[in-house]
C-alpha positions, 0 to 999 in steps of 0.5 A: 827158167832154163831147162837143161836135158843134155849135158852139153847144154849144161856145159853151154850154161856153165860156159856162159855163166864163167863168161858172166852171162849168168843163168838166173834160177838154172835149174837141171832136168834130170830123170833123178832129180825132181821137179820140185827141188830147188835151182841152183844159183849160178851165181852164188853155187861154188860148184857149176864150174866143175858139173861137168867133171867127169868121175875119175877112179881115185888113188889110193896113196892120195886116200890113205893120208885123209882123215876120214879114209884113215878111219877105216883102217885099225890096227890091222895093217892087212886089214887097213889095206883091204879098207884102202883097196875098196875105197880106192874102187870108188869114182869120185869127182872133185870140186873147189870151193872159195872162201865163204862160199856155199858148198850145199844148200839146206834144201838142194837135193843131191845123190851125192855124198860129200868128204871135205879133202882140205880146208874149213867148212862149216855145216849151220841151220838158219831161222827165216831172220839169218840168225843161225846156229853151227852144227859143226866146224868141218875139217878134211876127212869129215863126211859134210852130213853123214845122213847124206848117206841114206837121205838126198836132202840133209836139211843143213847149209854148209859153207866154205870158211877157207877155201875148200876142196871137197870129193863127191862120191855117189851115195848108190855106190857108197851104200854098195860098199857098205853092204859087202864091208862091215869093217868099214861099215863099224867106222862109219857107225862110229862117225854117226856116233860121234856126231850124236854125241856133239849134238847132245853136249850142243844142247847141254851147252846151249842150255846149261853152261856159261859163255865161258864154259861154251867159248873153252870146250869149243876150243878144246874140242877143236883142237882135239879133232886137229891133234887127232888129224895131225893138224896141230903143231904142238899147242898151236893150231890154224884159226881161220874163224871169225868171232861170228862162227864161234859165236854161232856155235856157243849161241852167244853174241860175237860182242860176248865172244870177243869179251870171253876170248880177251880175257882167256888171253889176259889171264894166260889161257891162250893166244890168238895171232896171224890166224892161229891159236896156241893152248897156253895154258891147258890145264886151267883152259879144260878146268874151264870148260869142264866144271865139277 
């Protein structure tokens, strides 16, 4: 196990590992980051090329067009604008993440908070086995875990489904923030109570309703969350998830996933092509997926 103090032997390390002289068990010594959390693989970490990125103030143009940063605003426009001003205060540091690549390891102990800037990434918790289950489909604007906010160790796993570009704030300097705007503090609270209310109807998903009632409010909802982002084009939205994701996220079999998928199509529900998925027919989908 190499033991790094300095920041220029982690440049050294990370030099090496692009060269393909990987560093097995790389593991940062650092007087925040204890002994016992886990290494970082070099060579599966979609982030060691970009540690040694230095922090850079953000634009706050660049910000206003996220969907998270979008967020703190209101209706207020005075009010949005001070939101901006003290998000744009923030150093931040940007990282890309290819395709089916691990942004963050279930037990990988971090300072850092997480804000998916574009592409799809997706946040699961596994079994010793590798069967999994999906806690959510991550669009840009969405916080990777907002318990990352008060806790350094999230106890998810988030990887890439696209690729990814993603900004890392520091979590000192996002709570700091929070205690002097409770403005943005409520929107926050929101996003909180959003994910508590996906987790419920996760449950009452998993545990109550058919495979086809799963497979169309997984649509739905997703397609909602895109709308609200300005990421649909009408009824037609990107798709860039395989039958493995949806079937993760609705606890079935991707046998069974693809099973319920042909006949939404065959009977006119929705179409499926070149990575994109259409509503066809909206009504009958949400009878489907919303049962009295």
């Amino acid at each position: 196990m190499l033991v790094l103090e300095r920041k220029s032997d982690l440049e050294i390390a990370v030099q090496e590992a692009e060269a393909g002289r990987s560093a097995d068990g790389l593991h940062i010594a650092h007087s925040s980051f204890p002994l016992d959390a886990p290494g970082l693989d070099v060579g599966r970490s979609a982030r060691i090329p970009a540690l040694s990125q230095q922090n850079v103030t953000q634009d706050p143009a660049d910000c206003v067009t996220c969907a998270l940063f979008s967020r703190c605003g209101g209706e207020d426009s005075q009010q949005a604008e001070n939101y901006h001003l003290d998000m744009s205060r923030l150093s931040y540091s940007t990282h890309t993440a290819a395709t089916r690549r691990t942004i963050r390891h279930p037990k990988e102990w971090s300072e850092f908070v997480l804000v998916i800037c574009s592409g799809w990434a997706v946040s699961s918790i596994a079994l010793p086995d590798g069967r999994r289950q999906v806690l959510s489909i991550l669009l840009p604007g969405d916080i990777v875990c907002a318990t990352s906010l008060f806790e350094p160790i999230s106890g998810y796993a988030v990887d890439a489904i696209t690729d990814v570009s993603y900004r890392r704030f520091k979590r000192t300097d996002l709570k700091a923030l929070l205690s002097r705007n409770y403005g943005l503090f409520e929107r926050l609270a929101k996003i909180w109570t959003d994910e508590s209310e996906r987790a419920d109807q996760l449950a009452l998903d998993l545990g109550r309703r058919r495979a086809d009632e799963r497979v169309a409010r997984f649509i739905l909802n997703l397609a909602d969350r895109l709308v609200k982002r300005g990421m649909a084009d009408g009824q037609t939205m990107d798709f860039p998830l395989r039958q493995r994701h949806i079937a993760d996220a609705t606890g079935l079999t991707a046998v069974h996933v693809s099973k319920v998928l042909g006949e939404f199509q065959r009977l006119g529900m929705i179409k499926i092509l070149d990575r994109a998925l259409t509503i066809v027919d909206e009504k009958e989908l949400r009878r489907v997926g919303a049962p009295h």
